[in-house]
FIROMAR-983438 format. One record per residue (C-alpha): x, y, z; residue in one letter. Coordinates in pm, whole numbers, padded with zeros to 5 digits, always signed. Layout:
// FIROMAR-983438
XYZA/...
// end
This chain:
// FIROMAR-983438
+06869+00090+02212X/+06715+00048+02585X/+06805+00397+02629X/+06667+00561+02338X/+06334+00369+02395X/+06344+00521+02742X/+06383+00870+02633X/+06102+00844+02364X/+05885+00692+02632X/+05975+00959+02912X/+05840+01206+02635X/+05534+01097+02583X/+05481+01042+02929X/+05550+01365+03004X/+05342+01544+02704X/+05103+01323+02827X/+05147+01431+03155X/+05136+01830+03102X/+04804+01740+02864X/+04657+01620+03134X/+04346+01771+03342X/+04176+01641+03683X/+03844+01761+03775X/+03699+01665+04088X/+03331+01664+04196X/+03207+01934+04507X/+03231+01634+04734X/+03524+01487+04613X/+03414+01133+04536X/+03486+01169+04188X/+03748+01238+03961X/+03750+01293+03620X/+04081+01270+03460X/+04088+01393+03099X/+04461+01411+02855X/+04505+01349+02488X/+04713+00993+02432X/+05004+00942+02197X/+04816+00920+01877X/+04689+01305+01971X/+04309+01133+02056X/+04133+01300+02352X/+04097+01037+02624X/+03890+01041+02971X/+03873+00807+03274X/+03658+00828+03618X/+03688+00704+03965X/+03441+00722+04243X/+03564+00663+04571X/+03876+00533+04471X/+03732+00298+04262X/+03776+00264+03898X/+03433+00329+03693X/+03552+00415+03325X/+03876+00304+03233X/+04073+00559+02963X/+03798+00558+02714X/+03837+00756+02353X/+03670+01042+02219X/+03618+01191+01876X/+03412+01155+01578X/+03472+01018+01220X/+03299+01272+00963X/+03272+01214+00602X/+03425+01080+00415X/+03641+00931+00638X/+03813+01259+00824X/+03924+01156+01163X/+03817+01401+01410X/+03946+01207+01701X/+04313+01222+01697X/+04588+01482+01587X/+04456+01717+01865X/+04661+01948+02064X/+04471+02111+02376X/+04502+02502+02329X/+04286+02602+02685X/+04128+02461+02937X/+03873+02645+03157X/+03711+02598+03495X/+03446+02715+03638X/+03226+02597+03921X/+02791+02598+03989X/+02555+02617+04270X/+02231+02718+04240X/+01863+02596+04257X/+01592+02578+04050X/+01174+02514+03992X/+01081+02248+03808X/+00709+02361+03658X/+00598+01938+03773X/+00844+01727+03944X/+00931+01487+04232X/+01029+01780+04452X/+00980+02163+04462X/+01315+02254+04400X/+01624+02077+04292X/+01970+02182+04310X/+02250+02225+04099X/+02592+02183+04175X/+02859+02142+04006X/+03225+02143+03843X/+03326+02195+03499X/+03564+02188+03252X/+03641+02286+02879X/+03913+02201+02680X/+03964+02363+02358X/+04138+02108+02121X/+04292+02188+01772X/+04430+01943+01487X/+04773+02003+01415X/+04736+02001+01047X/+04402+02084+00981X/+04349+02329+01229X/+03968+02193+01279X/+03837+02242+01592X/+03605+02071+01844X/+03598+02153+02271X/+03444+01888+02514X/+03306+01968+02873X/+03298+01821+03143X/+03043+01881+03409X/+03114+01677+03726X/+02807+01657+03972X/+02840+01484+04311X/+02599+01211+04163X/+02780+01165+03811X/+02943+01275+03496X/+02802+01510+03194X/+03005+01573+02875X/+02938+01649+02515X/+03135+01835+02242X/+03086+02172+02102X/+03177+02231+01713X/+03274+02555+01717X/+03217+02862+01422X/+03549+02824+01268X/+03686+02896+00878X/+03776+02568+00725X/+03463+02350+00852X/+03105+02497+00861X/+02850+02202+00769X/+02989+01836+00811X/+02794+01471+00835X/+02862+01249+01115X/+02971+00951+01040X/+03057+00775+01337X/+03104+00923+01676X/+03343+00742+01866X/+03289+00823+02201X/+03343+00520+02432X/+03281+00392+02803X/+03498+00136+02849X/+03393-00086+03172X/+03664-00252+03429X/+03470-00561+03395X/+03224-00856+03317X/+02949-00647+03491X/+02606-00716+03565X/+02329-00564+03279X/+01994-00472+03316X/+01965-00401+02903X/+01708-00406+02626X/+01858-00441+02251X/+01991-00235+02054X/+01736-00063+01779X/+01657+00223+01587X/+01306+00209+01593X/+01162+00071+01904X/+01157+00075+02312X/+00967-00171+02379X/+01149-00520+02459X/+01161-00688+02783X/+01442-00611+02994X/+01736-00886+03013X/+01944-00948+03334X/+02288-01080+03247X/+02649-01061+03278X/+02798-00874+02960X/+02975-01148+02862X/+02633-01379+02827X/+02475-01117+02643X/+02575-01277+02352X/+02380-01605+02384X/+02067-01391+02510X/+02029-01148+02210X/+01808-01348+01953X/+01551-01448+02226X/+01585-01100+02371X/+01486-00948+01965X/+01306-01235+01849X/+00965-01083+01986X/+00624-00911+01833X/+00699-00561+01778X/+00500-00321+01560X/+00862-00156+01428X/+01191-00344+01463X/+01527-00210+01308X/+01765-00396+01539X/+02160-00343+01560X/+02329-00614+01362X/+02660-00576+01609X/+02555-00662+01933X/+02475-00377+02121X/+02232-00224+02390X/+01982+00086+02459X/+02047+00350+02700X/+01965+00451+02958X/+02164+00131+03063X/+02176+00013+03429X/+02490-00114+03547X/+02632-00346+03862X/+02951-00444+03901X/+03117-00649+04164X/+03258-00407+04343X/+02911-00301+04409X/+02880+00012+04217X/+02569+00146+04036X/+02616+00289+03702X/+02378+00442+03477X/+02457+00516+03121X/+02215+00758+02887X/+02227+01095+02703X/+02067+01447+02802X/+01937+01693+02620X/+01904+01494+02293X/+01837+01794+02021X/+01885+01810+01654X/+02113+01501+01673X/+02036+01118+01638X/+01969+00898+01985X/+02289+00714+02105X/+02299+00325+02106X/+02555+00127+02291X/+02794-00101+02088X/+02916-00352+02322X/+03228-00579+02315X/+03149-00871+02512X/+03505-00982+02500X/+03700-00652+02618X/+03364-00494+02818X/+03396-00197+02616X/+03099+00011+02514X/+03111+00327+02276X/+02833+00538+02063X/+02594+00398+01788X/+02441+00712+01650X/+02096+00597+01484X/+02105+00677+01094X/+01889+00802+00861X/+01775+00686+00544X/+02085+00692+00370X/+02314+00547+00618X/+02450+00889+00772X/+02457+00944+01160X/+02335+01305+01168X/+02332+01679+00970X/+02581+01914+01193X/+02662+02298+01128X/+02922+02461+01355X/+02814+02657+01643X/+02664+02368+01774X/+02701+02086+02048X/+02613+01736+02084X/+02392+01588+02374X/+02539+01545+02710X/+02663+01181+02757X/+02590+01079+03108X/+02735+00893+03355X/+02495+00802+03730X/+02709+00636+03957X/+02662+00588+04329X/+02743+00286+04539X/+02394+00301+04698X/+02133+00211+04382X/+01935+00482+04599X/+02144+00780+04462X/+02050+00651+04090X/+01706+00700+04162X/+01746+00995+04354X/+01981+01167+04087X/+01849+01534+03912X/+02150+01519+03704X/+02012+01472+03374X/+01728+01735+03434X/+02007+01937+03534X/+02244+01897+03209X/+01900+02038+03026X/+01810+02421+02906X/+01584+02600+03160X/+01220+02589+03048X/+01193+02805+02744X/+00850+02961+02867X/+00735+03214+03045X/+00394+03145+03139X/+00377+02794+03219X/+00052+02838+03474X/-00148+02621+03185X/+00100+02341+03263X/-00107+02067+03514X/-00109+01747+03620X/-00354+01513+03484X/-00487+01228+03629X/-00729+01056+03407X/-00902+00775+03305X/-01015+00655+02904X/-01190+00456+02645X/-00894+00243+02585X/-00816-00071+02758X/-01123-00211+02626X/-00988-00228+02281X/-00715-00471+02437X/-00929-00690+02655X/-01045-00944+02354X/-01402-00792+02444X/-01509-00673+02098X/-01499-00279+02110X/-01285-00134+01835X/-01136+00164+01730X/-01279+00155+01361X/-01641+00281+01308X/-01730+00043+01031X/-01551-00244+00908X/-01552-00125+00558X/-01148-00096+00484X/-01124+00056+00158X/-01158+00428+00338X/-00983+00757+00156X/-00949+01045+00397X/-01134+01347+00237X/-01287+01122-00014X/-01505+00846+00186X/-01810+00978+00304X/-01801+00812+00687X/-02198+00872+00711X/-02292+00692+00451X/-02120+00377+00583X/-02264+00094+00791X/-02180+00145+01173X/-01988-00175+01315X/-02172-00130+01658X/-01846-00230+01828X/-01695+00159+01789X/-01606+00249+02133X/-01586+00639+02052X/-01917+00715+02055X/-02100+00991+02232X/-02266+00787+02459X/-02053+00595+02622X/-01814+00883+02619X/-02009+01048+02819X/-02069+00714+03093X/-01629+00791+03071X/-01690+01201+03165X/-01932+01112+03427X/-01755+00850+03587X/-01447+01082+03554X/-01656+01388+03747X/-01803+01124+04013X/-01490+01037+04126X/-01278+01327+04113X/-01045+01251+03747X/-00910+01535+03544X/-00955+01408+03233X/-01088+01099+02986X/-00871+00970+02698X/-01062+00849+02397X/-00860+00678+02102X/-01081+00601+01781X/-01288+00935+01749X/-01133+01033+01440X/-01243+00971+01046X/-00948+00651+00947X/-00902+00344+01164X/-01048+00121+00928X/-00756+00094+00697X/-00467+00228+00944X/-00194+00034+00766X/+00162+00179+00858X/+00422+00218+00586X/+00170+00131+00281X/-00048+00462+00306X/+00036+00792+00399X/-00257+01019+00458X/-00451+00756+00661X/-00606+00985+00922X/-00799+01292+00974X/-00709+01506+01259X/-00986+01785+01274X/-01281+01499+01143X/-01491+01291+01378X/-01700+00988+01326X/-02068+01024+01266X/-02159+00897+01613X/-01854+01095+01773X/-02003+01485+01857X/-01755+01698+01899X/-01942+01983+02012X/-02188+01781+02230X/-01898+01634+02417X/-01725+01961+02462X/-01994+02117+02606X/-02101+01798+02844X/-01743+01737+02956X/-01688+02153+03065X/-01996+02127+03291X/-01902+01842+03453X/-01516+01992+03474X/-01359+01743+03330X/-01132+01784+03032X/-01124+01505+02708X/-00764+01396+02643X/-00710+01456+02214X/-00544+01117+02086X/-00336+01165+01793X/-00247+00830+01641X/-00005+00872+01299X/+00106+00517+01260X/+00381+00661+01175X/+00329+00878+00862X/+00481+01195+01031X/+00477+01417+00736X/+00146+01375+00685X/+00096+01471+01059X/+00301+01799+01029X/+00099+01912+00760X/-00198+01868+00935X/-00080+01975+01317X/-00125+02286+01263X/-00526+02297+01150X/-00530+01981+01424X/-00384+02180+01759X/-00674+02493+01628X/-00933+02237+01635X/-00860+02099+01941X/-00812+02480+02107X/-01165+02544+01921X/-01306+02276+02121X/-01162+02280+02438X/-00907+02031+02439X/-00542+02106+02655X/-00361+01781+02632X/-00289+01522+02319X/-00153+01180+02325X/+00026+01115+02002X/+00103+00801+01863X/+00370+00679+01648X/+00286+00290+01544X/+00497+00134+01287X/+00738+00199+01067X/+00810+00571+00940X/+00748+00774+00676X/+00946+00971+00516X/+01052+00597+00449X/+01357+00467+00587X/+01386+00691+00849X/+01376+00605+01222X/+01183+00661+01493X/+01509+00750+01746X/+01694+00921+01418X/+01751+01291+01393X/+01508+01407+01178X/+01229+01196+01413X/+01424+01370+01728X/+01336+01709+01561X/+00984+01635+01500X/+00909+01516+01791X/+01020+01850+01954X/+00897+02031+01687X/+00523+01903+01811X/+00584+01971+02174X/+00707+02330+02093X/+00405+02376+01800X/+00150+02244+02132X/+00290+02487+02370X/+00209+02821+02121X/-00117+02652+02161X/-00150+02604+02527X/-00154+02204+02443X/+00042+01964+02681X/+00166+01634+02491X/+00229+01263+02615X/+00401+01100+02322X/+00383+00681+02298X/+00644+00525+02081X/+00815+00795+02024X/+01251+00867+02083X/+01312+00771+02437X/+01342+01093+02702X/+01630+01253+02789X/+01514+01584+02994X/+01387+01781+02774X/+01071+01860+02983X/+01271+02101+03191X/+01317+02265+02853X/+00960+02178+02758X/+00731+02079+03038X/+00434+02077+02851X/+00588+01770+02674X/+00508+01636+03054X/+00488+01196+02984X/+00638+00940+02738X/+00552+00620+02676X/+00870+00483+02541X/+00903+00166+02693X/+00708-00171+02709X/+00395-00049+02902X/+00067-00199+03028X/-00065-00267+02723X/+00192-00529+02665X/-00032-00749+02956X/-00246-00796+02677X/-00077-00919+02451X/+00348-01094+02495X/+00322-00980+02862X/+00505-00832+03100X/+00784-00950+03359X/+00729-00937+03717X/+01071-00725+03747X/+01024-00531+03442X/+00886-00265+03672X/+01150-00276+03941X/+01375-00210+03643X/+01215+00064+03483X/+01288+00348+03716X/+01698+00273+03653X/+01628+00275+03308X/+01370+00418+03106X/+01263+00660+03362X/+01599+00830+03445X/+01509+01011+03096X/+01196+01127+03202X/+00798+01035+03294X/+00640+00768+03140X/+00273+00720+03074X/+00282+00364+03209X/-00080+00368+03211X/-00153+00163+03578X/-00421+00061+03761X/-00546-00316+03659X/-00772-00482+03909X/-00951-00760+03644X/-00604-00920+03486X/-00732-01192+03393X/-00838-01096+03069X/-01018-01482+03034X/-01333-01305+03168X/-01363-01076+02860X/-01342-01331+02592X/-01087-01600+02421X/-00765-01390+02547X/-00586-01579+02835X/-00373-01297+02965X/-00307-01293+03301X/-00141-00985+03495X/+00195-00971+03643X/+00139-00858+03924X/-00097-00828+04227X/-00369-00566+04279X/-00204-00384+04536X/+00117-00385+04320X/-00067-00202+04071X/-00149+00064+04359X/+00196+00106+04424X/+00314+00185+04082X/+00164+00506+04106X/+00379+00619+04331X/+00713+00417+04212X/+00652+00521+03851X/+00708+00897+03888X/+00518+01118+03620X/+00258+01399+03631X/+00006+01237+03405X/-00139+00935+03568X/-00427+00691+03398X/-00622+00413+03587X/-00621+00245+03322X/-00892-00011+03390X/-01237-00011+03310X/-01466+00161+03522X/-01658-00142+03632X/-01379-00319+03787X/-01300+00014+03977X/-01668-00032+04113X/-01584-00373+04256X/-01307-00290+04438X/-01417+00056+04565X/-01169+00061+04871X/-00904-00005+04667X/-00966+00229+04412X/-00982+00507+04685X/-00615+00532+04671X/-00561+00618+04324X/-00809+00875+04380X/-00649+00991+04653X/-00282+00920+04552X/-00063+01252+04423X/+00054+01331+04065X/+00280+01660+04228X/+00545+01675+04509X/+00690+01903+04718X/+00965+01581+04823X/+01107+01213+04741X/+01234+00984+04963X/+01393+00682+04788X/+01390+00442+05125X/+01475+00126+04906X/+01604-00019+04588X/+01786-00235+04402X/+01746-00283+04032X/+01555-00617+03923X/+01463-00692+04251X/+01265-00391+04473X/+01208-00037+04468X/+01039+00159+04745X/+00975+00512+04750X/+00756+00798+04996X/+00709+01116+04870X/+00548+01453+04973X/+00249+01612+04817X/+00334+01969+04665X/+00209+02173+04890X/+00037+01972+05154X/+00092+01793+05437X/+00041+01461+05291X/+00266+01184+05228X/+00249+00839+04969X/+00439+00528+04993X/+00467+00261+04763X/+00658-00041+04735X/+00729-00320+04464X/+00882-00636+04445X/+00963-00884+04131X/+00845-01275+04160X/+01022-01275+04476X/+00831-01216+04788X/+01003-01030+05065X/+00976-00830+05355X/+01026-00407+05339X/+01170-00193+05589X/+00938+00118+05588X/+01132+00411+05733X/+00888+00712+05826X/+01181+00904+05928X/+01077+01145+05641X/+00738+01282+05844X/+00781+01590+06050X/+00890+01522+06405X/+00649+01497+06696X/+00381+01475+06477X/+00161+01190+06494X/-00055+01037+06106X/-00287+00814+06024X/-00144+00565+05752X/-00402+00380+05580X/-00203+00095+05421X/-00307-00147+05102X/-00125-00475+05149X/-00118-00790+04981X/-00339-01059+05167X/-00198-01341+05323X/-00275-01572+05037X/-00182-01338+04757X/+00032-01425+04454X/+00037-01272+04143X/+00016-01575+03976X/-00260-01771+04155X/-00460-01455+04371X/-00379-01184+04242X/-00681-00968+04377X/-00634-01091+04792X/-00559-00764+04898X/-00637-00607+05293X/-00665-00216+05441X/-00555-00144+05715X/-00508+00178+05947X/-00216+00260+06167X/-00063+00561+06362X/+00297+00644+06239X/+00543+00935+06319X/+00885+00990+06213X/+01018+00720+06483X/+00767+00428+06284X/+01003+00146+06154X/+00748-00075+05966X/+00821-00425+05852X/+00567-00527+05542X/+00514-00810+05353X/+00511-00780+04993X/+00367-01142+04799X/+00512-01256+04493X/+00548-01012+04250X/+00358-00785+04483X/+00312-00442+04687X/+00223-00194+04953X/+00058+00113+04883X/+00057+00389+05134X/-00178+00694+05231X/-00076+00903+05535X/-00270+01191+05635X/
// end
């Protein structure tokens, strides 16, 4: 009997064995190891540096009704082939990035139903790509996902930085815990103010997921290249530290529409034992299409400013023209109502917005509330509830147009649908001719609430497809779009960079209202922004919103921390996000988000670790100018300030915002001192940062 088990054992050892494929990155710090087990079910592990980083995980996919296309599999080829080229980013943290790489395919078939499915593997020195290709084959042509069953399983109780699991929203606070307390954190964690919550009933986390372990490795867990497929939650087993795939569903329950000649996403995997490399990694950009235009001169940066935060401060302006609710779009004559007088969209103080703008050197002004509907904007209940190509009696188009060209400045369209998306579509195109008509080049759009088509889901695949169906409809129009609320980002503004900021995330306008975390931004960067940019909207000098009215908000973090963010918080559209006024009281200040960068020739990431501090220099594109900035959470500390990045034997003038001696974000939040110093590539600096606090950087 002991010898009969031994010979069926040395078999499947050994099919196991000839199955079985190792890929290794260029620098060899990686290995992928990829076989199909026993039961026929395509299994992968990874190591980096010796160290274990996925232990044998499974993949496959379920597909209805209940067809297992994970197991049975024979592989039937395998191909390698290497990369290592460069390419141009249109915007982006440096001028070029490169792409290297090794890959392989493996062609599996099921024994008995001869279905078909390959998985790559691309293997960068900074991580792991690999997604699944349905190829054009006789017996399967259009199929519904019903589970994928991809999984990551983790070689311990590591250290999370995670949001919850949902389908319809980005915007929790980030919780810091050990998977195994995850458990006992979740209802506080989803138990929170949210204007659209679907949350996972398993217990289960977001991507992109941030990752420490023990051993001290850094591991990053997210998707790229998210197309015509459903976004990817996390299931997690607190018990076994095993995550795997929760495609978001649609309305009826099903995990995503698939016809062969197709592949999924790219599932990635950032790992590095310096947190450093996380930041630093291109790899998701790099698992993207190149852009798919060829004119992209009309693609800027925009740094801007808006009629916005005042509808958050508790001072009385309001989005709404009249407070009359009962408002039908095409129907309600808007002139013939009485005015509110608290309707911030007006041409006048529009205008104070484009001047201020042209004074002091901004792109662009933002104005939400122009357009014929905020008085009943009621998500879910109503479906045409705006007007897209309609103004508000005291909102002139034309006048505004013409007053903001002189002055060079550009208005920023808003596009709020709370949601009703089909409604949008059927107005986007007659909206994106309006706003060509009338000079706009950039729209934010807005997606509050839940959706309709109802039951859908803001991260499911129809919403994935709409959302790139906008970008794609903008860029035939010249239009570049900064979505809020919508599908977290995954790369696709290599693909399309006129689709150049996201929201995405719990952003500043959360100070007005739950609040924000003093680490929430030291996490950010490891999580959310390993997608893409976000429009984090910075730039608070009056936080405590007491001063306005009966809201007792108080800001996060210092005023000089709010400086640095524009540096830490990469993306090409940048707001200072105050109101003008407080800019005008802290002048010197304010000179260096004037002066700061939205374009880079280079990034240096000089510090990190997640939760805790991030600090970052990087290059302007094109000149020879450099910005530093540098955050910390409640804690105060001390930075090390390398300037080894600046040119040798080359002397700079730094001019450097620092917290002031007393500063605390809690209890002096505006102590802030300038100072300047001569640096060169030699310059060690040691800087104080205050409790959840900063240094901002200029060198010239």
């Amino acid at each position: 009997m002991k010898n009969i088990f031994f010979i069926c054992f040395f078999i499947i050892v050994s099919n196991a064995f000839v199955n079985a494929q190792e890929l290794k990155s260029p620098d060899g710090n990686l290995i992928l190891t990829f076989s199909l087990n026993a039961a026929g079910t395509p299994v992968y592990s990874l190591n980096y540096k010796k160290k274990e980083v996925i232990k044998e995980s499974k993949l496959g996919f379920i597909i209805k009704s209940d067809i297992m296309l994970n197991k049975d599999f024979q592989i039937v080829a395998t191909k390698f082939q290497s990369e290592n080229s460069s390419w141009k980013p249109v915007l982006g943290e440096q001028k070029e990035i490169q792409n290297q790489y090794n890959e392989l395919k493996a062609d599996l078939v099921q024994d008995k139903s001869k279905r078909k499915m390959s998985v790559y593997f691309r293997l960068f020195n900074d991580g792991l790509g690999f997604r699944y290709e349905f190829p054009v084959q006789d017996n399967l042509r259009h199929f519904i996902i019903q589970e994928e069953t991809t999984e990551f399983n983790l070689t311990g109780d590591h250290k999370l930085f995670w949001i919850p699991g949902d389908y319809d929203t980005n915007e929790y606070s980030y919780t810091t815990s050990k998977i195994s307390e995850m458990q006992s954190l979740v209802y506080n964690a989803t138990h929170v103010s949210l204007a659209a919550q679907t949350t996972i009933k398993n217990l289960a986390a977001q991507t992109p997921l941030m990752i420490k372990t023990d051993a001290g490795l850094y591991i990053n867990i997210h998707e790229a290249a998210l197309k015509n497929y459903p976004a990817m939650c996390l299931n997690v087993d607190d018990k076994t530290y095993s995550l795997s795939a929760h495609l978001v569903p649609d309305a009826v329950g099903n995990k995503g529409y698939i016809q062969t000649g197709s592949f999924t996403p790219w599932r990635t995997i950032v790992v590095s034992d310096d947190a450093r490399n996380i930041l630093a990694s291109k790899m998701i950009l790099n698992l993207n299409e190149p852009c798919a235009f060829e004119d992209t001169s009309w693609i800027k940066p925009v740094k801007y400013i808006g009629v916005w935060w005042e509808y958050f401060t508790g001072g009385g302006s309001t989005w709404a023209y009249s407070d009359n609710q009962d408002v039908v779009i095409g129907q309600t004559d808007f002139s013939q109502l009485k005015p509110n007088t608290t309707h911030g969209a007006n041409t006048k103080h529009v205008k104070e917005y484009i001047d201020f703008a042209a004074t002091n050197g901004f792109d662009a002004v933002l104005v939400e509330g122009w357009n014929e509907g905020w008085e009943d904007n009621t998500a879910f209940k109503k479906e045409r509830i705006y007007s897209f190509t309609k103004a508000y009696p005291d909102f002139d188009v034309k006048d505004l147009s013409e007053y903001a060209g002189k002055k060079k400045v550009k208005i920023i369209m808003h596009h709020e649908t709370t949601s009703s998306t089909g409604e949008y579509e059927r107005q986007l195109n007659d909206a994106l001719n309006f706003m060509v008509a009338n000079n706009y080049n950039a729209v934010k759009t807005g997606y509050v609430g839940p959706i309709i088509p109802r039951g859908e889901h803001h991260d499911g695949q129809q919403m994935v497809n709409h959302y790139t169906y906008v970008a794609k409809e903008a860029a035939k129009h010249k239009i570049m779009v900064d979505s809020h609320e919508a599908v977290r980002p995954t790369g696709l503004h290599r693909t399309y960079p006129n689709w150049f900021a996201q929201e995405s995330a719990r952003g500043t306008e959360f100070e007005s209202m739950e609040g924000i975390h003093p680490d929430h931004t030291t996490i950010l960067p490891f999580t959310r922004l390993m997608g893409g940019p976000m429009d984090y909207t910075p730039g608070i000098f009056q936080g405590d919103l007491s001063v306005y009215g009966a809201k007792k908000n108080k800001l996060s973090t210092t005023l000089v921390k709010q400086l640095a963010l524009y540096v830490t918080m990469y993306s090409p559209l940048q707001m200072a996000a105050d109101l003008p006024e407080n800019y005008m009281r802290f002048k010197d200040a304010f000179q260096f988000i004037k002066d700061v960068a939205l374009d880079w020739d280079a990034t240096y990431i000089l510090e990190a670790e997640p939760g805790d501090y991030i600090t970052i220099a990087r290059k302007t594109k094109g000149k020879q100018e450099w910005f530093v900035g540098g955050i910390t959470d409640e804690n105060s500390r001390t930075a090390t300030i390398d300037f080894s990045f600046l040119p040798a034997g080359k002397s700079y003038t730094a001019t450097i915002y620092e917290d002031g001696k007393t500063a605390d974000y809690k209890t002096n939040p505006q102590s802030y001192n300038i100072r300047k110093v001569s640096v060169n590539s030699k310059t060690k600096l040691k800087q104080k940062l205050a409790s959840s606090g900063g240094v901002a950087i200029s060198i010239k």
